[in-house]
N, C-alpha and C positions, 0 to 999 in steps of 0.2 A: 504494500500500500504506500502513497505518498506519506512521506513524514513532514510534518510541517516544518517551515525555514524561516528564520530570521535573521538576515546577516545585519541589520540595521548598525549595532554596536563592535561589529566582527572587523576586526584588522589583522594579516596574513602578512608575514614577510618572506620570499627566497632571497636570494644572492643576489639579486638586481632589480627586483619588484615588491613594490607594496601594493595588496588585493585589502580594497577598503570600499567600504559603500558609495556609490554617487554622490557627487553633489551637483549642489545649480550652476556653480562656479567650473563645472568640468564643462559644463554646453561648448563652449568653441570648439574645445579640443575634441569631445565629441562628434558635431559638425564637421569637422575636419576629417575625420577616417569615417564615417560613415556614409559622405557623400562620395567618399570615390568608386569610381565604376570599377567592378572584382571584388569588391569587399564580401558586401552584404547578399549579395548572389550565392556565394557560395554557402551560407544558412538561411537561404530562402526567402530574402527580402530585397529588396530593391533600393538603389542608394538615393540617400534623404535628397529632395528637391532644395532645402531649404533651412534655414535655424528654426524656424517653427515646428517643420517635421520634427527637427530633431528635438526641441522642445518636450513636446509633448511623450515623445518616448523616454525620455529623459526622467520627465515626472514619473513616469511608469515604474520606471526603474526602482526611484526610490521611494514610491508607495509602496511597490510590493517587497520590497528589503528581501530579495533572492538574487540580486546580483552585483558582484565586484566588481568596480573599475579596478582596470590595472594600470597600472601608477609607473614610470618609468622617468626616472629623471625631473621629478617634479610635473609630470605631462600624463594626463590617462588616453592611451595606445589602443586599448582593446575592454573588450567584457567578458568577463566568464558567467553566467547564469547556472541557478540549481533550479532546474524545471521541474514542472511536475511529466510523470510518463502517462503514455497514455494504458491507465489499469485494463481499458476493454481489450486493445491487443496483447497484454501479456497479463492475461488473468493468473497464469500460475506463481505471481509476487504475492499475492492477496494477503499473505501471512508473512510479509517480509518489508522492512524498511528500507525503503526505495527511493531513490531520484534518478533524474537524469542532466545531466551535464551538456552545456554547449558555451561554443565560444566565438570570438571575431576579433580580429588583431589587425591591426593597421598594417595595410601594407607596404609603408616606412620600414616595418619592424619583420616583416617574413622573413624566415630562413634564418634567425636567429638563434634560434634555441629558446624564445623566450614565453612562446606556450606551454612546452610541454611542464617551464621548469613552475607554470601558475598552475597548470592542471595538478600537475603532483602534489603540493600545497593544499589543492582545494581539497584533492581523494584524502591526504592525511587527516585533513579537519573534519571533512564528513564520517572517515571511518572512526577513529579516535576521541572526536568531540560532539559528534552529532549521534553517531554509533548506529548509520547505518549498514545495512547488511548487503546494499547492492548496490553499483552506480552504472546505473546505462550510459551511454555518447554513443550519436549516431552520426555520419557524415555522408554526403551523396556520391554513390560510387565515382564520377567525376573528380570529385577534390581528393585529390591524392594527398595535397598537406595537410588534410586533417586526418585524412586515414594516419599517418605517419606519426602525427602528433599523437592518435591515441593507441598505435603501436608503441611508442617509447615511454609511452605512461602503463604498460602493462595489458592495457585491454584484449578480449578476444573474441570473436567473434561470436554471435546470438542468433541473429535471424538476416532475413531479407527482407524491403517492402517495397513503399511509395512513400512519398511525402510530396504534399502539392502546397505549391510554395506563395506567401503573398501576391506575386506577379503572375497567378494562373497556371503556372507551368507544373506537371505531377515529375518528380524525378525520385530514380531507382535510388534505393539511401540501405546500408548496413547498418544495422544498433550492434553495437559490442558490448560485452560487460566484464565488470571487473567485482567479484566479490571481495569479501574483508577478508577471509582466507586467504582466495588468492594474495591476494594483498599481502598480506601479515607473513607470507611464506617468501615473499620477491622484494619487499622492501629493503631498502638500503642498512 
């Protein structure tokens, strides 16, 4: 089942990034990676027309206190979210605590290293502080960087689907997963 989330008061550190909740003050720099064309495509949204687009998603963000900016150099780059799954496709979680993960990184900052090293951070705190029992990510067979990203975070493969994306379009998408097990048996 979805466990409930609150990152409102949640601050995360790696070796290069602070995962801390949105603020109002992060809008430009949001604006800024979210309007580029490649971004938001590749998690099924279409890149913001405008600072009010991004406004409004912004507020989003921090109403519902389930997602990190990540913070690079005094600048937030990207987002990681703890989503909720969808329980009707994968009814056999029903007795297990559950999210699902997804992220968007500026494409300034691809090919860095510097998803996987916010995903890691985030599975530590979900499994250790939050004490779920499973975390899904899924990515569209297309984007190989996020396949990649949740290859070096451990994940492994679950299922196949569809996902139809803001902009109309239904694309073929993997869910992986990573239990605490797993987890607690590969961790560093």
């Amino acid at each position: 089942m979805n466990t409930e989330i609150d990152i409102s008061s949640v601050i995360l550190h790696t070796e290069r990034l602070i995962l801390r909740p949105w603020r109002e003050s992060d809008l430009e720099d949001f604006f800024e990676y979210a309007s580029v064309d490649g971004v938001g495509q590749m998690a099924g949204w279409s890149p913001h027309k405008d600072m009010e687009e991004s406004r409004s998603i912004l507020t989003r963000f921090i109403e519902h206190k389930r997602a990190f900016a990540l913070e690079y150099n005094g600048k937030a780059i990207g987002s990681l979210g703890i989503e909720e799954y969808s329980e009707e496709r994968f009814p056999e979680f029903a007795d297990k605590q559950v999210r699902e993960i997804g992220y968007v990184l500026s494409k300034d900052y691809w090919g860095q290293g510097l998803m996987p090293e916010a995903v890691k951070e985030v599975i530590r705190y979900l499994f250790e502080e939050v004490n779920l029992d499973i975390v899904l990510c899924a990515h569209f067979l297309s984007n190989t960087r996020s396949e990649r990203v949740q290859e070096k975070c451990g994940f492994r493969h679950y299922s196949y689907g569809t996902y139809e994306t803001k902009f109309g379009t239904v694309e073929d998408d993997e869910t992986n997963i990573l239990t605490r097990d797993e987890w607690e048996t590969k961790k560093d």
